[in-house]
VMD Tcl script that draws the C-alpha trace (Angstrom):
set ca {
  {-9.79 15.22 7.12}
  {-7.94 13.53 9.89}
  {-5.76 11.01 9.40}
  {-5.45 8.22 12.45}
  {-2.98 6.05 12.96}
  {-5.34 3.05 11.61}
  {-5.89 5.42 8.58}
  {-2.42 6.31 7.97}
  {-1.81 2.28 8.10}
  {-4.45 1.09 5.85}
  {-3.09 3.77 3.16}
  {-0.08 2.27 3.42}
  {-1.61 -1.58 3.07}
  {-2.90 -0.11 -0.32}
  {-0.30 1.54 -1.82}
  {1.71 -1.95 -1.09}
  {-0.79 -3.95 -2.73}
  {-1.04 -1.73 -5.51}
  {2.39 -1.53 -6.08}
  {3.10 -5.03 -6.18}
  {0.30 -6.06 -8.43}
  {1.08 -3.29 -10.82}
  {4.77 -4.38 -10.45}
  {3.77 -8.08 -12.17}
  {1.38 -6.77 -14.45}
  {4.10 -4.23 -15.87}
  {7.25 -6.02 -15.16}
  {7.84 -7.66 -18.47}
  {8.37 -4.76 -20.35}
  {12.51 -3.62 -19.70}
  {13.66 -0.59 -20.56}
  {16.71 1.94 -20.87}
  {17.38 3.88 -17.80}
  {20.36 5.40 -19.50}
  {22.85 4.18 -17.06}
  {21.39 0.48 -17.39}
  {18.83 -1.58 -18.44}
  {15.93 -3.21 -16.02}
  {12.40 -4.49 -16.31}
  {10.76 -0.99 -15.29}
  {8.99 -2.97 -12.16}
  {12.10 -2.23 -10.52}
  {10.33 1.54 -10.01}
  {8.00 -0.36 -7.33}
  {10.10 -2.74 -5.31}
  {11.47 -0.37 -3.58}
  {8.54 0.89 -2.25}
  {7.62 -2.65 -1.09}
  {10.23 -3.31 1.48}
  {10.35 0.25 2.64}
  {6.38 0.46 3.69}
  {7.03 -3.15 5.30}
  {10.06 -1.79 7.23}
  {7.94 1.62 8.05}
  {4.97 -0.22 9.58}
  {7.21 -2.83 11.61}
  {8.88 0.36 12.73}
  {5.92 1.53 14.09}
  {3.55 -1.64 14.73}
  {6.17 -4.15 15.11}
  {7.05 -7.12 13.78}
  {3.55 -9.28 14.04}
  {1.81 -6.43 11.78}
  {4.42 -6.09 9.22}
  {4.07 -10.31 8.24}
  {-0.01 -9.56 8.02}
  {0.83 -7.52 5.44}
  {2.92 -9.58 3.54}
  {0.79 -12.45 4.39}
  {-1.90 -9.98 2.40}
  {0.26 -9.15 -0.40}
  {0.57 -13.13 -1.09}
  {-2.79 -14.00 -0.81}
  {-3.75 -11.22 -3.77}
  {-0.74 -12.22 -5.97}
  {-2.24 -15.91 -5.64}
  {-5.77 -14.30 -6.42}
  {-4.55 -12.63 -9.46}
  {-2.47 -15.41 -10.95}
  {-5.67 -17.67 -10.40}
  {-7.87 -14.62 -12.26}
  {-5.21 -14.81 -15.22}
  {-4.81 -18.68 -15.70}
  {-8.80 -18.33 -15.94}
  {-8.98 -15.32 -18.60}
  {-6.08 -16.62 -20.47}
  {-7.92 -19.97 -20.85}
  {-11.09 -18.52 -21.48}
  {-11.89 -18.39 -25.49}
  {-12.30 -15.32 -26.83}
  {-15.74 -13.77 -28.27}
  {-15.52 -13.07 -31.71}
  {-18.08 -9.96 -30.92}
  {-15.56 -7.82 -28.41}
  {-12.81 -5.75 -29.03}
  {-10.13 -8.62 -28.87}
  {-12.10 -10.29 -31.59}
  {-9.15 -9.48 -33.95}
  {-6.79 -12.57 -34.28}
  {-3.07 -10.30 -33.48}
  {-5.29 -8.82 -30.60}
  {-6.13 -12.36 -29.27}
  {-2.75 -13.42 -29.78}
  {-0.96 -10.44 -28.03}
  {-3.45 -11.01 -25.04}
  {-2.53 -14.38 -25.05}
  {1.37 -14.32 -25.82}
  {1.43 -11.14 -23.03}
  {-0.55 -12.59 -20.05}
  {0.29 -15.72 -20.72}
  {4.11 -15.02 -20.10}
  {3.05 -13.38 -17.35}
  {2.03 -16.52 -15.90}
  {5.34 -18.42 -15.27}
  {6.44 -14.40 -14.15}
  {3.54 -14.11 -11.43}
  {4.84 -18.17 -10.27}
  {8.11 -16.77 -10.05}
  {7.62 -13.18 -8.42}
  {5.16 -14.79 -5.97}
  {7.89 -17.16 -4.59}
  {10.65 -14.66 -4.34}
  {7.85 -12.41 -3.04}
  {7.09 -14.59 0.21}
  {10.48 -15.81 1.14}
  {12.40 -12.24 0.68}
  {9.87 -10.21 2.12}
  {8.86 -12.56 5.35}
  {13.23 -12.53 5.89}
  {12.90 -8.38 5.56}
  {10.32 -9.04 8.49}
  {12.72 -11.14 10.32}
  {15.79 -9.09 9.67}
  {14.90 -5.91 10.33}
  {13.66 -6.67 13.53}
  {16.75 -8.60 14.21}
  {18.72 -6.17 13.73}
  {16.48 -3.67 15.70}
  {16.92 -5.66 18.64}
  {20.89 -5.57 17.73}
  {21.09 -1.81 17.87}
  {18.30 -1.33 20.60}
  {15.95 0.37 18.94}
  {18.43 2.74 17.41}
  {20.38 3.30 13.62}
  {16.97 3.01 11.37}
  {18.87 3.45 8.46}
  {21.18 0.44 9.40}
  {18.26 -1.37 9.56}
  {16.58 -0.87 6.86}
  {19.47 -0.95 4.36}
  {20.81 -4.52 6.04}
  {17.28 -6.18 6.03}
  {16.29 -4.76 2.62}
  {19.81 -5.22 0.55}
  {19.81 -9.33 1.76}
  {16.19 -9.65 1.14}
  {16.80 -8.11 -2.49}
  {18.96 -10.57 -3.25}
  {16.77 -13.54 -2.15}
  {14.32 -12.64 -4.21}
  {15.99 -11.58 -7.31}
  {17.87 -14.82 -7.34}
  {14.59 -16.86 -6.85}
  {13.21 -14.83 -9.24}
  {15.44 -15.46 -12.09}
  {15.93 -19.06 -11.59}
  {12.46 -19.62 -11.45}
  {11.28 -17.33 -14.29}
  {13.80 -18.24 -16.53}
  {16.18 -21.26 -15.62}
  {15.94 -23.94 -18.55}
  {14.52 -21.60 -20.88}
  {15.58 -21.85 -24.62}
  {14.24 -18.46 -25.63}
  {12.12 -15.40 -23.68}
  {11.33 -12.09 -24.80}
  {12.12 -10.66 -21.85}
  {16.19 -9.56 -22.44}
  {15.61 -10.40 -26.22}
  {18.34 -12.93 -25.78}
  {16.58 -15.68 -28.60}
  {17.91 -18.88 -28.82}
  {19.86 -18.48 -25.40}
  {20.06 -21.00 -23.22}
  {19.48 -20.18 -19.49}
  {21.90 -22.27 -17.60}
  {22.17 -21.82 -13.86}
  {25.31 -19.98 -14.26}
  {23.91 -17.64 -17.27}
  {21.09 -16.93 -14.94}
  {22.59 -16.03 -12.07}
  {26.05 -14.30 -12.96}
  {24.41 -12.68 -15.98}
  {20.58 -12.02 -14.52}
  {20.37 -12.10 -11.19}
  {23.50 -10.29 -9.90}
  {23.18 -7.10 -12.22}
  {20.08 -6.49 -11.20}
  {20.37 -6.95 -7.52}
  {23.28 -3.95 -8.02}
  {20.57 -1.85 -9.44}
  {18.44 -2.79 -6.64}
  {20.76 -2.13 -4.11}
  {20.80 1.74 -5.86}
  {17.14 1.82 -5.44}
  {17.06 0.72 -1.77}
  {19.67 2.84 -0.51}
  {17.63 5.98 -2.11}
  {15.00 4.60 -0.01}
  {16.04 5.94 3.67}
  {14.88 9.18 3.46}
  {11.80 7.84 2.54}
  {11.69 5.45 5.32}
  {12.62 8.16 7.99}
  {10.04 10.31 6.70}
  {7.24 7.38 6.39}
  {7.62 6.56 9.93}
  {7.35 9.90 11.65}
  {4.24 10.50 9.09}
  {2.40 6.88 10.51}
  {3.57 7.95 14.16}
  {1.80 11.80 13.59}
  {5.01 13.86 14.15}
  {6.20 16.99 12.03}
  {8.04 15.57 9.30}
  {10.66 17.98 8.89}
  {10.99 18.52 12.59}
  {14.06 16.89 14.56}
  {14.15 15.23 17.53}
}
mol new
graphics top color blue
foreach p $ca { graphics top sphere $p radius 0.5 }
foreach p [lrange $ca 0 end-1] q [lrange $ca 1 end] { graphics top cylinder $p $q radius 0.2 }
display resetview
């Protein structure tokens, strides 16, 4: 089967949808890496800004914002889809009948809510300023340095949407399941010094593994030998 450059693009479209509903859906759950401790949808951001950076590589800048433009408009589709099924009572003949089922349903995707308000905002803003600064900084270095690009557009971008993410998911909270810190109160400071900057470090890891990935993604959409140097 061959694989156009519309083809190659459209894969790419899917994987980033995928990614970032999958990232919401699975994002509340954190877990040990060993090293330190994250919500496990950290596995998928990356992969986010680094097909958005691979297509405006290749299709520019107006073609990269359709995408996140698409991304949006599903997040906002699948928050409106939860609200709904969270609201809607459940039948006492399915498998949720069960009252801890219904409540775990409930108490899961109903959490998920506030998360899906929160991720969508940081989702928009950081990813249409990835747009914007990677192609500022392509014009900056003429074309040239892709990994300077894609490390300065994605590392700032990162951080706008970790910190919108935190404050919006969790500022003014009392209590959340979601660093098992009960009775804690989320002040702006708590949130950002103790939320939001750790995990934009770990991010930062994460993106700068990225480049290779980048490199390779963009020869791959363009139809060039991967392993092949100019």
């Amino acid at each position: 089967m061959t694989f156009t450059s519309e083809k190659k693009t459209n894969i790419l479209i899917g994987v980033f949808v995928g990614a970032l509903i999958a990232a919401n859906l699975i994002g509340l759950k954190v877990a040990d890496f060993g090293v330190f401790v994250a919500s496990v949808g950290i596995l998928l951001f990356p992969i986010l800004f680094v097909i958005t950076d691979i297509i405006e590589e290749v299709h520019g800048k107006k073609k990269a914002q359709e995408i996140v433009i698409i991304g949006f408009i599903t997040l906002v589709i699948v928050l409106i889809v939860t609200v709904i099924a969270v609201a809607l009572p459940h039948a006492s003949r399915s498998v949720m009948g069960q009252q801890d089922l219904q409540t775990a349903y409930d108490t899961i995707f109903g959490t998920t809510i506030r998360i899906f308000i929160a991720s969508i905002t940081g989702f928009l803003i950081a990813q249409l300023h990835d747009v914007w600064a990677f192609n500022f900084w392509k014009q900056k270095t003429k074309g040239k340095h892709l990994w300077l690009r894609n490390n300065l557009s994605t590392i700032v971008s990162q951080f706008i949407d970790t910190t919108l993410f935190m404050f919006i998911a969790f500022w003014g909270a009392t209590q959340t399941s979601f660093f098992d810190l009960s009775n804690t109160v989320y002040t702006a400071e708590f949130v950002f010094l103790r939320m939001a900057l750790p995990y934009w470090f770990v991010k930062i890891l994460f993106a700068l593994g990225d480049t290779p990935f980048c490199y390779l993604g963009v020869r791959w959409l363009r139809g060039k030998p991967l392993l092949k140097k100019e």
